[in-house]
C-alpha positions in Angstrom: 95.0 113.1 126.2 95.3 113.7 122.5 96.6 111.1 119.8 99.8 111.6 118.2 98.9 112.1 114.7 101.1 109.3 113.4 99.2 106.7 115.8 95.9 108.4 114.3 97.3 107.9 111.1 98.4 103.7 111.3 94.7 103.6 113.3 92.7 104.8 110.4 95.0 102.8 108.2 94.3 99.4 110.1 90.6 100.1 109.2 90.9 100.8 105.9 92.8 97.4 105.4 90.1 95.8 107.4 87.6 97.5 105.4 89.3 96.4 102.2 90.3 92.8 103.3 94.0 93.3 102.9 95.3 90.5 105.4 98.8 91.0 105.2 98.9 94.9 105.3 95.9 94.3 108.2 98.8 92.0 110.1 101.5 94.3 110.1 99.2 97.3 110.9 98.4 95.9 113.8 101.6 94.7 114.8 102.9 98.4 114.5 100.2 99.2 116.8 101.0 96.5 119.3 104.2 97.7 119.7 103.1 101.3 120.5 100.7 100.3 122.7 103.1 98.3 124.5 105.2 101.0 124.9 102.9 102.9 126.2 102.1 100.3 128.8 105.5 100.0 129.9 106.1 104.0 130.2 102.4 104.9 131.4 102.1 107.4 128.9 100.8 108.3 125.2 103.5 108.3 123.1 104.0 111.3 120.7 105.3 111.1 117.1 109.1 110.9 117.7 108.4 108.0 120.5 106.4 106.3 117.5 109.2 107.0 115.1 112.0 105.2 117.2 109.1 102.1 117.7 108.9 102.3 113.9 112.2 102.5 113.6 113.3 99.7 116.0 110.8 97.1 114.1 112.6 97.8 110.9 116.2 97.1 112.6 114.0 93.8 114.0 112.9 93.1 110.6 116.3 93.7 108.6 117.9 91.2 110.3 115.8 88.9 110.0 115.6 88.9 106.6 119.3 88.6 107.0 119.1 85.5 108.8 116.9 83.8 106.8 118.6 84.7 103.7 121.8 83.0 105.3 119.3 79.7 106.3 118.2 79.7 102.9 114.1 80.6 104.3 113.2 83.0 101.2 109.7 82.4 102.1 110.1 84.0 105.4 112.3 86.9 104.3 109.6 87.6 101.7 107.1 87.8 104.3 109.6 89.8 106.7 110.4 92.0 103.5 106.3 92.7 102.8 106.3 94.0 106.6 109.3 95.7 106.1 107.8 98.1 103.2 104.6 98.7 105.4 106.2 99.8 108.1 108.7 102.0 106.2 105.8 103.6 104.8 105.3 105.2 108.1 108.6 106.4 108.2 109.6 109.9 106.7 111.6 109.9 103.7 115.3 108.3 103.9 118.4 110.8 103.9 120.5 110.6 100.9 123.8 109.4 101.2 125.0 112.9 100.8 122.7 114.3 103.2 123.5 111.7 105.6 127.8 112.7 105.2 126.8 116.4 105.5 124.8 116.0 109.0 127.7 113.8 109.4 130.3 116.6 109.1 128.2 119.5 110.8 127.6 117.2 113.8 131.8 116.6 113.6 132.4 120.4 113.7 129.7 121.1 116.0 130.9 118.5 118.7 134.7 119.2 118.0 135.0 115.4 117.7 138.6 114.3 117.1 138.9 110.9 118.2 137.0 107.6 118.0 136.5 108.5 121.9 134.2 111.5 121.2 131.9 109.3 118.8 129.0 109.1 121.7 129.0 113.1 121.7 128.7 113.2 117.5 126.0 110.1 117.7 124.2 111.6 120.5 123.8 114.8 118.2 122.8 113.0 115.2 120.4 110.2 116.4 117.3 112.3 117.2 118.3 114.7 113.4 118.1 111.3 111.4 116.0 108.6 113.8 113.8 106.7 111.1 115.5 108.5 108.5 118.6 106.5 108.4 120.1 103.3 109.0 122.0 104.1 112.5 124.2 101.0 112.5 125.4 102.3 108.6 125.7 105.4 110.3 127.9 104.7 113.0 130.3 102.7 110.9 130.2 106.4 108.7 131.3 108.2 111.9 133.8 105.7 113.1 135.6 105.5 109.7 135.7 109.0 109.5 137.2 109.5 113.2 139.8 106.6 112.5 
């Protein structure tokens, strides 16, 4: 079994914060690798690097809304807490697709699915969640491809 280097990398990262007595990065660290470890548990098997991503990439979804809701209940405190986890764990994360990148893979999955209708927007989403997962918002994008189907 060999370690997906992304895991190695939030491993050696964990003890570095331990080492340097960074709690709050040392919390979310740990959190990041509770989830893959989870997930691991739950498939039986080592996860590789795009597995990690869509973890990674689910925690942020987690994390955005709950900064949302505790925005709306007026709980700054915790959104700034969610916020600080929010940053570590995008750190993780490969860079984020412009906006014009994100409407060019938008229009090249389009042509290369034939898409016409909102009814083929599971074919153009199927082709463009694995080209953009933890590079994009997937909710912004699907409003993108629904709007542009409409």
């Amino acid at each position: 079994m060999t370690t997906s280097s992304l895991k190695s990398r939030i491993t050696e990262d964990m003890k570095a914060a331990m080492r340097g007595g960074d709690k709050s990065r040392l919390g979310t660290v740990r959190l990041i690798l509770a989830a893959i470890k989870q997930m691991e548990v739950d498939s039986r098997t080592e996860l590789d690097d795009a597995q990690i991503l869509a973890v990674l990439d689910k925690m942020v979804k987690q994390r955005r809304e709950s900064i949302s809701q505790y925005q709306q209940a007026g709980r700054d405190d915790l959104a700034q807490v969610e916020q600080a986890e929010l940053e570590v764990i995008q750190a993780y994360l490969p860079q984020a697709l412009t906006d014009d990148e994100i409407r060019q893979m938008i229009d090249a999955a389009l042509a290369e699915s034939g898409a016409e209708s909102v009814r083929d927007m599971g074919k153009v989403m199927n082709l463009l969640k694995p080209r953009m997962q933890g590079r994009a918002d997937m909710a912004a994008v699907s409003g993108m491809v629904k709007s542009r189907l409409s």
